[in-house]
N, C-alpha and C positions, 0 to 999 in steps of 0.2 A: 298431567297424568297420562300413562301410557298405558292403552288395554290392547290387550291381544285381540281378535276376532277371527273370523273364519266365515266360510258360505260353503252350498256345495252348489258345485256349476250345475245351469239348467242345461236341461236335455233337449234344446230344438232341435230339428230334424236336419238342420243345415251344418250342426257343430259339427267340427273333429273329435272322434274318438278318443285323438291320441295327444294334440298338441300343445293345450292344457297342462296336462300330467306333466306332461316332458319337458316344459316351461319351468313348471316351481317344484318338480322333483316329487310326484303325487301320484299314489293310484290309479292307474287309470278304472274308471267303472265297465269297462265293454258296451255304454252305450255312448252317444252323442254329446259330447261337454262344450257347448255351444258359448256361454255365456258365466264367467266369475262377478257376481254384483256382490260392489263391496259399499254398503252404505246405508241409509236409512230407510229407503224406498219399502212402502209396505206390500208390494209385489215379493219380497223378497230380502227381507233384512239381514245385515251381515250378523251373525250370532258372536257373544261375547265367549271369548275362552278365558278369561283373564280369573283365574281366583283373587284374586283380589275385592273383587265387585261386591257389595255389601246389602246390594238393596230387593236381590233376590230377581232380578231381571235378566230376560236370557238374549235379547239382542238388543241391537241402538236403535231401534226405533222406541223401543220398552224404555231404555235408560233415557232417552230423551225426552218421550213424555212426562217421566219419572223427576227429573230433576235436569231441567234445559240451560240452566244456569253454568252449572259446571260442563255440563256434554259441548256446549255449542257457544254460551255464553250472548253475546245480543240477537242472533240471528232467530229469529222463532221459526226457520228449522235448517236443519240441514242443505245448502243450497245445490250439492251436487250430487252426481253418481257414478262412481268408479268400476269400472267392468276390466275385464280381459276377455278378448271377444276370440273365439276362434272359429273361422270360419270355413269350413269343407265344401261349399255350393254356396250359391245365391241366396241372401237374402231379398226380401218384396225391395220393389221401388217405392220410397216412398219419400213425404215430407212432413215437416214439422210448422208449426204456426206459430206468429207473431204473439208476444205477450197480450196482446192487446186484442187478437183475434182469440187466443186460447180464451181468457176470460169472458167474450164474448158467446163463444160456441157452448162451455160450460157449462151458463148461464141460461143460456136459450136452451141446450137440452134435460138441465133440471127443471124447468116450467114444463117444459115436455112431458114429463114422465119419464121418462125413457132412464133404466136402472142402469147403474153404472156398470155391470156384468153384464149389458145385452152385446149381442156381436153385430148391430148396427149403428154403438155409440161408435163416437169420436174422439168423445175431448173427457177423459178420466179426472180431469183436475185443471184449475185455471192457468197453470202454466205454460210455459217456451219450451223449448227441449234442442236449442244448439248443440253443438258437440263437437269433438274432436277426438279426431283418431289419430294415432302415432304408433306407425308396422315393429313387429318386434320380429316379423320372419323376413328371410332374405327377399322376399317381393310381397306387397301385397295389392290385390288387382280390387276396381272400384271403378263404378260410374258415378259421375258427379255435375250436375246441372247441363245446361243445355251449351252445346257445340255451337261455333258457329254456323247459321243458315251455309252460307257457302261452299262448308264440308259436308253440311246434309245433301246437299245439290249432287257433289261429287259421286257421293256414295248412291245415291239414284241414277245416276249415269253409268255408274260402274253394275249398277244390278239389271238395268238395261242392257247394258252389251252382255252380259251372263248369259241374260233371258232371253237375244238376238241369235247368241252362239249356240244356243242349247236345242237339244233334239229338238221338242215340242213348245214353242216359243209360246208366252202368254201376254203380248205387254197389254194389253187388257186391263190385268191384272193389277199391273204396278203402274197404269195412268194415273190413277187416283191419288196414289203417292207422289208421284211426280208431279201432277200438277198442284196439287198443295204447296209442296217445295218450291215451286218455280211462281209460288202465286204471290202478285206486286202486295206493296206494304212495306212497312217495319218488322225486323226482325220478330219482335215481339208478337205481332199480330200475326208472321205464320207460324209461329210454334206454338200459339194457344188454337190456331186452327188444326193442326196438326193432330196436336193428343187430344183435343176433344173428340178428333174423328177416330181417332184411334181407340180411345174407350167407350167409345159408342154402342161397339157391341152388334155393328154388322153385318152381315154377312160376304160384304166388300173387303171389310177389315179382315174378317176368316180367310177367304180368299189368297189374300196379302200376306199375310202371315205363313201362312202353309207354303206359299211359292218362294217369299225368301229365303224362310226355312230352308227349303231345298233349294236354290240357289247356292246357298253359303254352306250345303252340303258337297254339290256338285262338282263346286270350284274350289281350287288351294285359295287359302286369303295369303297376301304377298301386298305387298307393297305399304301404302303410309296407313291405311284402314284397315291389315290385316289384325290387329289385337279385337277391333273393332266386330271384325267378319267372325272370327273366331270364336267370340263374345256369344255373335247369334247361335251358331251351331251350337254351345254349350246348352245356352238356356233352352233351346229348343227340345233338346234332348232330358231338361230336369224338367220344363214347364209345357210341352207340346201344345201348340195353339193358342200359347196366351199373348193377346196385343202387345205385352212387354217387350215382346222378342224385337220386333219392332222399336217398337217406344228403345230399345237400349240404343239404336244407329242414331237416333237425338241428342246424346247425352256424351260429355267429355268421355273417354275411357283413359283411364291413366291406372299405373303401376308404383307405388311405390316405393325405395329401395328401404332397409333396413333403418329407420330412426327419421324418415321424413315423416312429416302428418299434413295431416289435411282438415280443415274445419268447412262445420257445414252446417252454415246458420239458415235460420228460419225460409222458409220459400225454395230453398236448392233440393231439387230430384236429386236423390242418391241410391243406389245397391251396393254395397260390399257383397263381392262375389266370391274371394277366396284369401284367404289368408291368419296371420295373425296378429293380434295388438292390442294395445291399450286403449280404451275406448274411456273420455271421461265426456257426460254431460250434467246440463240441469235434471233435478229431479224428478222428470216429468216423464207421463207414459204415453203422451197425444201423440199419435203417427195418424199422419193420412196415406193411405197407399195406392199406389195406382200399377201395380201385376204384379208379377210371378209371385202370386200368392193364392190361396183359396178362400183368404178373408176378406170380409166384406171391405169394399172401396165404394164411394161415395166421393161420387166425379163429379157434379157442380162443387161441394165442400175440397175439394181436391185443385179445381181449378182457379177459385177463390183462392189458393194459399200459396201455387204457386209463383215462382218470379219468374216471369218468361223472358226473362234478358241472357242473350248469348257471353259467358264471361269463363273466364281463362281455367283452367284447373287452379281449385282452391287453394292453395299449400299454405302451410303455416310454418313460418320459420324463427325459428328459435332465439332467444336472445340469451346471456349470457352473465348475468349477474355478477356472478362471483367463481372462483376457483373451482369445476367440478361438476359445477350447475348448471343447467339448461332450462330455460320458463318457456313454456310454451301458453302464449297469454293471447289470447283472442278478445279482448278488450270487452268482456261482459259481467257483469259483476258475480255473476253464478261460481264462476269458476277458474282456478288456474291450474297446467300442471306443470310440476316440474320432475328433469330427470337429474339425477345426483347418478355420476358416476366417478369411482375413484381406484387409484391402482397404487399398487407398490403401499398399503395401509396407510394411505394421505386420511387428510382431514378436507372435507366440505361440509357448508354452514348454510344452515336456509330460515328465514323467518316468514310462516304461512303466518296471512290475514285472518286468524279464528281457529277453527277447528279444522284437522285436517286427519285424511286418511295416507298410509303407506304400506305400499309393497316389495317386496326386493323379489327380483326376479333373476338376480346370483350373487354367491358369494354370500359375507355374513356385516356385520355391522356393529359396532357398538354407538348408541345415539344417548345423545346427552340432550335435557331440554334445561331451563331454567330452575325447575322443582325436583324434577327426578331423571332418571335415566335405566334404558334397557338392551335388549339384544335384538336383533332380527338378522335371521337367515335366510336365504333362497326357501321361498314357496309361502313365508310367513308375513303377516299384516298386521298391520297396529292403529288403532286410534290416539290423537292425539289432541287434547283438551287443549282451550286457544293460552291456560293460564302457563302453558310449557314455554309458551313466548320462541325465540330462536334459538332454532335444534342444531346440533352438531353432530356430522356421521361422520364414525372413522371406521375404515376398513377396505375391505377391496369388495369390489361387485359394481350393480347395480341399484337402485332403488325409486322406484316413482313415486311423488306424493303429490294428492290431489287437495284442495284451499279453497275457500274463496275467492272470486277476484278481486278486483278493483270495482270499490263503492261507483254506485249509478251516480 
């Protein structure tokens, strides 16, 4: 079975106004369309547009309670969540927790008390929450886990001769930095020394903050850490004074181009600072966050979940199944996604493991599954029951669809 659905983007404060709309050919509302969730998440369930639907239920969270058999078939529930994320500023830094930790943390703050609507929970649900992003704009910019120590050295040497050159020198200010960076150990042990002192919350840290700020005002960034330097001045300017600003010169910064993705499993510090794309994860809402935000962070739970090992920029690179198809498969059972693109009205052929979500983000389609068959055009999205078995899309465009992955 093929249902139509639909959602309307959230309005965070970070979205794009505009770049949503002008993706799948939509309205724009004149506020902020941060976020298209297209799935079963009860944050926000994608609503059925399908007349077809017999049972008087108005989105797939409803039809799945309703009748899980047909919607989703073995899985007792939906295992992922499909977004288009567009991004105009920084989101918080933040992390996700190990299945094993989410269940944990869950657990320990239901005995608690603690309501699942307070603004100092955690863990909404016993799940993971991996993910993967794949850019659908010509760049899209992101920090993503911890740099190596030696680039952090760098970039404190380079803010020292700023602070050397500059009218009213303070290196006072930026010892504290520096000798962190330069303090013996394993990698590991100075970056879990570093942002503990970093969200500590003070007044050294204020200090630190406000001077590289200006610093990375003062001076042009140019050389191998300017995307880096430039990074600060941004956030500076959306988040003034928050240890983030900082906390970002720790972190990979990478860009990037049109149809790379990047995955970013449990423990990896991330911000998506600008751009647009496909965002698909598990269905889970646990972030830990650690700045540029005003919501509560919870730094022992925060330092607990992160992995303080220095490792390369994430990317996830694609494989190729068949004529047209692209998988992008990060080896967890939650999830897979793939890109179907086709030209000159070719045929490509995909078989998702269960139930799966689709969006075409151009062009039009005519998709055949096992039982039935329908249309989808640029901006439109369909559910697709696991009984359709493998679908055939002919047409010219694009189109992504989100599945389960590969059994644990």
């Amino acid at each position: 079975m093929f249902v139509g659905i639909t959602n309307t983007p959230r309005d965070y404060s970070w979205g794009s106004a505009t770049a949503i709309a002008e993706l799948l050919g939509t309205p724009a509302s004149g506020a902020p369309q941060a976020e298209l969730w297209l799935g079963a998440h009860p944050g926000s369930p994608a609503r059925i547009i399908d007349g077809s639907m017999k049972h008087g239920v108005d989105n797939l969270a409803e039809w799945i309670a309703d009748d899980r058999e047909t919607a989703i078939g073995e899985h007792a529930q939906l295992p992922f969540l499909l977004k288009i994320l567009a991004a105009d500023g920084p989101l918080s830094l933040q992390a996700h927790p190990t299945l094993e930790r989410a269940r944990q943390g869950f657990d320990a703050e239901n005995a608690a008390g603690i309501p699942l609507d307070a603004p100092n929970r955690n863990y909404k649900d016993p799940l993971h929450k991996p993910e993967v992003i794949v850019a659908l704009s010509e760049t899209f910019d992101a920090l993503c886990g911890f740099r190596p120590v030696a680039e952090i050295r760098d970039i404190v040497a380079l803010l020292e001769k700023w602070d050397t050159e500059s009218d009213a020198p303070a290196p006072a200010v930026l010892a504290p930095l520096a000798s962190r960076a330069r303090a013996d150990g394993d990698e590991g042990r100075i970056l879990r020394l570093l942002v503990e002192w970093l969200l500590g919350g003070s007044e050294e840290v204020a200090a630190l903050v406000s001077r590289v700020s200006a610093l990375a005002e003062e001076n042009e960034p140019a050389g191998e850490y300017a995307a880096s330097l430039q990074t600060v001045r941004d956030l500076a300017g959306e988040y003034p004074g928050d240890p983030g600003i900082v906390t970002s010169l720790l972190l990979n910064r990478v860009t990037l181009s049109a149809g790379e993705a990047l995955y970013l499993p449990a423990g990896n510090i991330h911000a998506y600072l600008k751009g647009l794309g496909v965002e698909l994860m598990a269905a889970s809402d646990n972030v830990l966050r650690g700045g540029l935000t005003p919501k509560y962070i919870d730094v022992p739970e925060l330092l607990s979940v992160l992995d303080f090992e220095s490792l390369p920029v994430p990317y996830l690179r694609p494989t190729f199944p068949s004529e047209g198809v692209e998988e992008f498969r990060p080896g967890v059972p939650d999830f897979v996604l793939a890109r179907i693109h086709t030209e000159l009205n070719e045929r490509a052929a995909y078989r998702p493991d269960g139930a799966a979500i689709a969006i075409c983000t151009s062009g039009s389609f005519e998709i055949h599954g096992e039982r039935s068959d329908t249309t989808l055009e640029r901006g439109q999205s369909v559910f697709i029951t696991p009984d359709e078995g493998a679908i055939t899309f002919t047409g010219v465009g694009t189109v992504f669809l989100a599945a389960p992955g590969a059994p644990a």
